[in-house]
C-alpha positions in Angstrom: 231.9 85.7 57.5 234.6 86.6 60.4 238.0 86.1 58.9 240.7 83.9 60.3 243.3 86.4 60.6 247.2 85.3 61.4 247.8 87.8 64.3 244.8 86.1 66.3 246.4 82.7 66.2 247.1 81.2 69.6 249.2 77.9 70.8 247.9 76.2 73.7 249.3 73.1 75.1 248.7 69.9 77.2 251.1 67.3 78.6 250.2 64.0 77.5 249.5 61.6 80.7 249.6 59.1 78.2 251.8 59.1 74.9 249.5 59.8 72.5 246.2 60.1 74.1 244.6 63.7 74.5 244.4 65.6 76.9 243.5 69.6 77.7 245.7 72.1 76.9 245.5 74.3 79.4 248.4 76.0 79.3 248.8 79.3 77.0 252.4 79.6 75.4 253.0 82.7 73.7 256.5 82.9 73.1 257.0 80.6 69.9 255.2 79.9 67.1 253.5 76.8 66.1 253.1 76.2 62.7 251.2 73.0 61.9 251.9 71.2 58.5 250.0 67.9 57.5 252.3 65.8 55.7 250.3 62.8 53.4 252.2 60.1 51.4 250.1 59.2 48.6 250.4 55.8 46.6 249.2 56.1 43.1 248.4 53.4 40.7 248.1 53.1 36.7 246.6 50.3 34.9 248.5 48.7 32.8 248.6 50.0 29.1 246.9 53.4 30.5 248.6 56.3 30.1 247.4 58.0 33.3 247.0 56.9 37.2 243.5 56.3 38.0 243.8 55.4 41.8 245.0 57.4 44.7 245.2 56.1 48.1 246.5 58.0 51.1 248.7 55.3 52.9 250.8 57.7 55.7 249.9 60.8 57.4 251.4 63.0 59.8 251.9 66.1 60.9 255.2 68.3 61.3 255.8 71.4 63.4 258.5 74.1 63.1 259.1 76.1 66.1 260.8 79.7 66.7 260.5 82.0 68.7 262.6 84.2 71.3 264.7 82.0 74.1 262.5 82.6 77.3 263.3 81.0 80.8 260.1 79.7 80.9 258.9 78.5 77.6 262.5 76.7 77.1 261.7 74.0 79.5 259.0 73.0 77.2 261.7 72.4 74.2 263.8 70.7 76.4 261.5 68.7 77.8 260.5 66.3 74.7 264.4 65.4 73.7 265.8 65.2 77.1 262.5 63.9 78.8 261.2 65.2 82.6 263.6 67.2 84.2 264.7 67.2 88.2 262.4 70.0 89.6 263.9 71.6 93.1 263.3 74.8 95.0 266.0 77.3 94.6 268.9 77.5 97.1 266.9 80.2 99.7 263.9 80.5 97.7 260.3 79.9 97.9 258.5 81.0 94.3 261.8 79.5 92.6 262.4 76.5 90.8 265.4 74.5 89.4 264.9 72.8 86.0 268.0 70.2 85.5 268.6 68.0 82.9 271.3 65.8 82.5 270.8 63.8 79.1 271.9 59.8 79.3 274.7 59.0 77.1 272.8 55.9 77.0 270.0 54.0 77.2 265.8 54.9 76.0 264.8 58.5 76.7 261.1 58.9 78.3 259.7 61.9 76.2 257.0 64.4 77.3 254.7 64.8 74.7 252.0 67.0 74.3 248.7 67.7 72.9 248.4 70.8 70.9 245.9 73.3 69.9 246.6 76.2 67.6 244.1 78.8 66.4 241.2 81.1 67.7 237.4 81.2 68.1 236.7 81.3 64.0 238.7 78.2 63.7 241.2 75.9 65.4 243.0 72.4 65.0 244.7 70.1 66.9 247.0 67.2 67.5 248.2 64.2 69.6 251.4 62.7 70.3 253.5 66.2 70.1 256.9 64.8 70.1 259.4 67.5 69.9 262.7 66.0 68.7 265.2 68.7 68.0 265.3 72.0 69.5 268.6 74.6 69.7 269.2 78.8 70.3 271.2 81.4 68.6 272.2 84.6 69.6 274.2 87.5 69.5 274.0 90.7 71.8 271.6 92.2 69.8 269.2 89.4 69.5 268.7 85.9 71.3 266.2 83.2 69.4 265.2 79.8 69.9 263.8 77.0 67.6 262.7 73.4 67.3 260.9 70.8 65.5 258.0 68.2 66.5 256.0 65.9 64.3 252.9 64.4 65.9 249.9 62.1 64.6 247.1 62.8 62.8 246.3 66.5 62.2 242.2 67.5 63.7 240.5 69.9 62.3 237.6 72.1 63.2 237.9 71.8 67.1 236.6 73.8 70.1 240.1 75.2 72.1 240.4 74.6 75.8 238.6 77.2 77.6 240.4 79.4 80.5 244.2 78.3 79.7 246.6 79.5 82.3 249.0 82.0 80.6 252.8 81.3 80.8 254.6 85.0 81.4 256.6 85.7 79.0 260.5 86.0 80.4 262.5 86.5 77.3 266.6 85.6 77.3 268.6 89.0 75.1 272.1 89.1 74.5 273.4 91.4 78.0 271.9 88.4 80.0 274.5 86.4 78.2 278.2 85.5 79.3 280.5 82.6 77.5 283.0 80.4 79.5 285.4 77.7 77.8 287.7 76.0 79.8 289.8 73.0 79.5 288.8 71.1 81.8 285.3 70.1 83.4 286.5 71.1 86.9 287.1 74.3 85.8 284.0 74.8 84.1 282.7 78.8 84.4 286.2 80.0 85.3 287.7 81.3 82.0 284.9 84.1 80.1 285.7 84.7 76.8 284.8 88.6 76.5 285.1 88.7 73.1 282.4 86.0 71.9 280.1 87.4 69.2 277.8 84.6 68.8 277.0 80.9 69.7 274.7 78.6 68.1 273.5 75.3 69.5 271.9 72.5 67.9 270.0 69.3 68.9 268.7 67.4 66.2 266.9 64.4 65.2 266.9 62.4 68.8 263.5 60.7 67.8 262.0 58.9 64.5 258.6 58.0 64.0 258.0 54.2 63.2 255.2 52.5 61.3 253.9 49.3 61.7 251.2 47.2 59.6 247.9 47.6 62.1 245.3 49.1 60.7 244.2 50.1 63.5 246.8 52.9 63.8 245.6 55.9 62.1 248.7 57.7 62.3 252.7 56.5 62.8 252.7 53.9 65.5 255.4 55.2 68.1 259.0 56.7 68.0 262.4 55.3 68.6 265.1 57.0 70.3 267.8 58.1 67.4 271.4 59.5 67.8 270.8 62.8 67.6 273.2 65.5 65.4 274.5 68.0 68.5 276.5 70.7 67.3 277.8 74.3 68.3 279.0 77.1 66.8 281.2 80.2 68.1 282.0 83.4 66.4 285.2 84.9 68.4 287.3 87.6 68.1 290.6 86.5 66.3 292.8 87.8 69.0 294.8 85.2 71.8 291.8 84.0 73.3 290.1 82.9 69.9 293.3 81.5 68.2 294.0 79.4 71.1 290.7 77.3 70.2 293.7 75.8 67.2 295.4 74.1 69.6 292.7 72.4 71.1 291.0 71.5 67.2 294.7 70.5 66.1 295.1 68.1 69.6 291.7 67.0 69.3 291.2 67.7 73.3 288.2 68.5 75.0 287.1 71.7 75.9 284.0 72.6 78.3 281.7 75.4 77.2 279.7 77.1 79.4 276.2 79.6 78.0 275.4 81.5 81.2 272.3 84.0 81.1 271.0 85.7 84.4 267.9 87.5 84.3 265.8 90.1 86.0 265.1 89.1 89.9 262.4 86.3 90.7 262.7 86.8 94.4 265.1 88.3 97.0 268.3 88.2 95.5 267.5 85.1 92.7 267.2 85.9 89.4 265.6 84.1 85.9 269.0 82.0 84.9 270.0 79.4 82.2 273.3 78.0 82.6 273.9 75.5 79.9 277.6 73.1 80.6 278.9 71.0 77.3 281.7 68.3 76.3 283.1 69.7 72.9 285.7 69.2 70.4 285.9 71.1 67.5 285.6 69.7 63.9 285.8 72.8 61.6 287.4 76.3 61.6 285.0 78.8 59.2 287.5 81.4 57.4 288.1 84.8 59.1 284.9 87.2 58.6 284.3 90.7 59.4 282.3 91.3 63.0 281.1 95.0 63.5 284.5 96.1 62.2 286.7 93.5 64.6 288.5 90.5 62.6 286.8 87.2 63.8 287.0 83.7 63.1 284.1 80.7 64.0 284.6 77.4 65.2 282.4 74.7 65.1 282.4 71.9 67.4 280.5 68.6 68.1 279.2 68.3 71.8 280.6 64.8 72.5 280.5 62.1 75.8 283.5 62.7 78.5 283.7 59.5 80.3 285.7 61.2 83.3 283.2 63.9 83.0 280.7 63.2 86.2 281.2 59.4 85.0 280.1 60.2 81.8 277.8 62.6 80.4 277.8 65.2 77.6 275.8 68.4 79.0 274.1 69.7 81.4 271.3 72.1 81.5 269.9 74.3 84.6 267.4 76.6 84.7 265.6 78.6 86.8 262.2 80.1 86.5 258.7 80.4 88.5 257.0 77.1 86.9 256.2 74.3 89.0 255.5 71.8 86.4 254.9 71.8 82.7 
């Protein structure tokens, strides 16, 4: 019997035309892991006087899916894509084979999700789901290493099911720390103009901007759609404690807004345009972590809350570009 070994383990995946309804995953993404868990919530029931249960009865099922992986400028824009929804897809200033992925999240008002179908496994065994609705996703990195993660729960987990055949590969195009520059400034028209060369690390996180919801249909199998949550949206710096990190006190202690900017420009797509993620947020920090240790240079870490400016662009909270060779998802 051929065993179903871990390394052989792909992910493909499929853009739902319809939330919820399969479709082919065509598309082969190799730089995160999938790791499908199904989740049951069993009711049990003793008779009265009896000492033990004697009924079970599944009532809910589900299926959760942890993400990681290395930050790509390709694969990204599938994270993005389920929290924030579709992005605004444009041909590069002066390019041909390069695209523009924008996202501007609504401060208000329903989100339109992509949603996938997803297949995980090889040719000894594979399984599958519907209704892949990624609701958190974030990155973390220092020079020496830059990661990626997220989280998506979807319906029913399928077992025992043939892959789609001849999936189109996604290249990988991986994000590491010399790509990476940081950018605070104090005000959003000046965003990009002050780099902070002593940033160690930054950590972003979006969390929780969809709940599943269950209705009383027995024709629903699985949860019965998802509602749009307000998400937990934080970020974390780890500066050196010199005058450019201590000056992040005056702006905790006036509770003003500062505008981060994550800049990462890769190796060359065509002519003279590179892979690029440029990532623009609203912050204001909430918490000072004590003074650490980094590589032998005295540090200190902020955290911060990514927040709605009003007078920001009439009101938004981030904005997220980037640039890669995909046409669609």
């Amino acid at each position: 019997m051929a065993e179903r070994n871990t390394l052989n383990q792909r992910v493909q995946i499929g853009v739902e035309t319809t939330i919820g309804t399969n479709i082919a995953a065509g598309k082969l993404l190799e730089c995160f892991n999938f790791v499908m868990g199904i989740k049951p919530k069993v009711s049990t029931f003793r008779g009265t006087g009896r000492r033990w249960a004697s009924t079970a009865e599944e009532n809910q099922e589900w299926t959760e899916v942890p993400i990681d992986g290395n930050l790509d400028y390709q694969g990204m824009v599938y994270l993005v894509s389920g929290p924030w929804g579709g992005a605004t897809i444009t041909t590069h200033t002066g390019g041909t084979l390069s695209k523009d992925w924008v996202w501007t999240p609504p401060v208000s008002g329903a989100i339109t999700p992509k949603t996938y179908t997803l297949e995980q496994g090889d040719s000894v065994r594979a399984q599958k789901i519907n209704y892949g609705l990624i609701h958190s996703f974030g990155y973390q990195g220092t020079r020496a290493d830059f990661k990626c993660n997220g989280a998506m729960f979807g319906q029913l987990f399928q077992d025992s099911i043939t892959m789609t055949a001849s999936p189109t590969a996604i290249a990988l195009s991986p994000v590491v720390g010399k790509h990476v520059n940081i950018y605070v400034d104090p005000t959003s028209a000046a965003l990009g103009t002050t780099q902070y060369t002593r940033a160690f690390s930054i950590e972003y996180k979006y969390d929780n901007g969809f709940g599943a919801f269950w209705s009383l249909n027995r024709t629903s199998t699985s949860f019965t759609g998802h509602a749009d949550l307000p998400p937990t949206n934080t970020v974390k710096l780890i500066l050196e404690a010199d005058s450019q990190g201590m000056g992040f006190l005056t702006s905790l202690q006036a509770g003003s807004f500062l505008y981060l900017r994550v800049d990462a420009v890769g190796p060359i797509i065509e002519g003279a345009i590179p892979y690029a993620m440029q990532h623009d947020m609203a912050i204001k920090l909430t918490n000072v972590d004590p003074f650490s240790d980094n590589e032998g240079v005295y540090a200190i870490g902020y955290e911060g809350m990514i927040m709605e400016d009003t007078a920001w662009a009439s009101g938004q909270s981030q904005k997220m570009t980037i640039t890669n060779q995909l046409t669609a998802l």
